[in-house]
N, C-alpha and C positions, 0 to 999 in steps of 0.2 A: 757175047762180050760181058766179062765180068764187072760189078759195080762198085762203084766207089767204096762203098762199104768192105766191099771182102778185098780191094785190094789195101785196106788199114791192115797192118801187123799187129799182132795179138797185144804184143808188150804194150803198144803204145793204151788201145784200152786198159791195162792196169795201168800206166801211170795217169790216164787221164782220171777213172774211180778211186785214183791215192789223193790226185789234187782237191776233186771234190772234197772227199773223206777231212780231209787235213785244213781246205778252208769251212769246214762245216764245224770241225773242232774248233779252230781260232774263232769262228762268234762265239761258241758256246763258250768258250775262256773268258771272249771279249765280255761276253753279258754279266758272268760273275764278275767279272773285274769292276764293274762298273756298277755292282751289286756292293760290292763290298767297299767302293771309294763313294760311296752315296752311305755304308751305313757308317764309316767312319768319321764324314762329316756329318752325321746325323748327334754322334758322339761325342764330337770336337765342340757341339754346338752346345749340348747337354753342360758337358763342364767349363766350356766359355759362362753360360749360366749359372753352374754353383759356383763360380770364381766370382761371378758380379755380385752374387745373392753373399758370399762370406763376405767379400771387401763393405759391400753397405750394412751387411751386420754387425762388423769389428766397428767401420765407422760411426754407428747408430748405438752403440755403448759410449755413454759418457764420461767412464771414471777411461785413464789412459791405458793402455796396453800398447804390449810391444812382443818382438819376436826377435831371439839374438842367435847365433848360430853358434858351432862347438869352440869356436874361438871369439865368443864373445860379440861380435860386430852385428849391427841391427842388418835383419833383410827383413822385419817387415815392422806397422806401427797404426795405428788408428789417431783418425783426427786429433782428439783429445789429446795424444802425447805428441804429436807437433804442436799444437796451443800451448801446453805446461813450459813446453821451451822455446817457443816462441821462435821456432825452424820448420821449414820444411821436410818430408821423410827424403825428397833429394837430397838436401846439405847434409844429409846423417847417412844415406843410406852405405852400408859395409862398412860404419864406423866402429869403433868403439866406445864408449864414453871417456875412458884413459886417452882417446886420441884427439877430445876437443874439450871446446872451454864454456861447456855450457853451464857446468857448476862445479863447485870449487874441487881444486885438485884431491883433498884428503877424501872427501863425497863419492868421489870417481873412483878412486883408489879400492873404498872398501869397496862399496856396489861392486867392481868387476871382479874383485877378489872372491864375493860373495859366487858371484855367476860361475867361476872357475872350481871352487868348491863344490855348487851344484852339478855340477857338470863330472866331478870326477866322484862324488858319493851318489848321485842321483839321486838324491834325496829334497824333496820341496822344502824353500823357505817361506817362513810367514812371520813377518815381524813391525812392530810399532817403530816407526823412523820419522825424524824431520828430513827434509828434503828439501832444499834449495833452488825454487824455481825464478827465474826472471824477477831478479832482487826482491821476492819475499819468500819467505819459509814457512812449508805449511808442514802440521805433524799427518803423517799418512799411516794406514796399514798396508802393506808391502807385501805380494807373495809373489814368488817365482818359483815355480815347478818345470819340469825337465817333459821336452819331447820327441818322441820314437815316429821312423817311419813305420808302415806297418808291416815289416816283417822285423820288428823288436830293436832294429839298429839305434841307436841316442842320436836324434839329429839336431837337438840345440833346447833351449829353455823360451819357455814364455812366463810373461809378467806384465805389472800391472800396480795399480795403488788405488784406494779408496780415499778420498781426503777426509781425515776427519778431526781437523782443525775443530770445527765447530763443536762439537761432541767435546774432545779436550777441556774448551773451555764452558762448558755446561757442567762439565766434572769439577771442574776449578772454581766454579762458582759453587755448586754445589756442596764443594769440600769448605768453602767460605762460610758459607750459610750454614752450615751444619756446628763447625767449630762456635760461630758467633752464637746462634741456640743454646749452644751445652756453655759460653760463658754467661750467656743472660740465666741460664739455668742455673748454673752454682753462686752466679752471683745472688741469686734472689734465694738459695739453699741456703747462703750467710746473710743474711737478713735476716733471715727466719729466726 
């Protein structure tokens, strides 16, 4: 009597060594897969951490900065320049300054005329401006330079102010003090 064995048909052994074969491949697929979704949240986690690591360092600068895109509108800002205008980067975010009223119209006007000229020379600005914050005006130095992603594309301008209000008027005392010198000077040369 023949046995069980020899009464299987041949074929059916190759399809049962293809099943094997094919789920021996799908874990070994399975392993990479799960190789490579473990090192891409390994990844996600890395730059989750330099995204928190820049936000606390834009915010840990105290003069203000901002980040406006190729038409002008803020997508990004550090504490300091929501303090100077006394808003939130929500109430601002994808604005432009021409589109609120946070300082006076003609202010807003040049400043984005400014950004727009940067934007089409790419050329950085750096310049001595008063500046109109939350009803006082302080004198600033102002730079905004142009930024690329990195395969050279222009993807919008950053900027920024220095207040140097105080400085200003150290100069102005200064220029005070100096002037009053050279009249006690010439006046005491007509004495003589």
């Amino acid at each position: 009597q023949p046995s069980i064995w020899s009464r299987v048909p041949d074929w059916l052994y190759w399809v049962l060594t293809l099943a094997v074969l094919i789920g021996l491949m799908s874990l070994i697929w399975n392993a990479c897969l799960k190789s490579q979704v473990r090192q891409r949240l390994l990844a996600q986690e890395a730059l989750n951490d330099q995204l928190a690591f820049k936000h606390a360092l834009l915010d840990g600068i105290p003069s203000p900065i901002y980040v406006r895109d190729l038409s002008g509108r803020l997508i990004s800002c550090n504490r300091s320049y929501e303090q100077s205008f006394g808003v939130s980067f929500e109430q601002m975010n994808g604005r432009r300054l021409i589109d609120i009223d946070l300082i006076p119209r003609s202010s807003a006007q040049q400043l984005h005329a400014d950004y727009i000229k940067l934007l089409e020379t790419r050329q950085p600005i750096f310049a001595d401006r008063s500046i109109e914050l939350i009803g006082k005006t302080i004198d600033a130095w102002q730079w905004t330079v142009p930024f690329y992603r990195a395969d050279g594309e222009l993807q919008g301008l950053l900027g920024g102010w220095i207040d140097i209000s105080e400085l200003k008027q150290l100069q102005a005392q200064l220029q005070k003090a100096r002037e009053d010198a050279e009249r006690v000077s010439h006046a005491q040369g007509v004495l003589m």
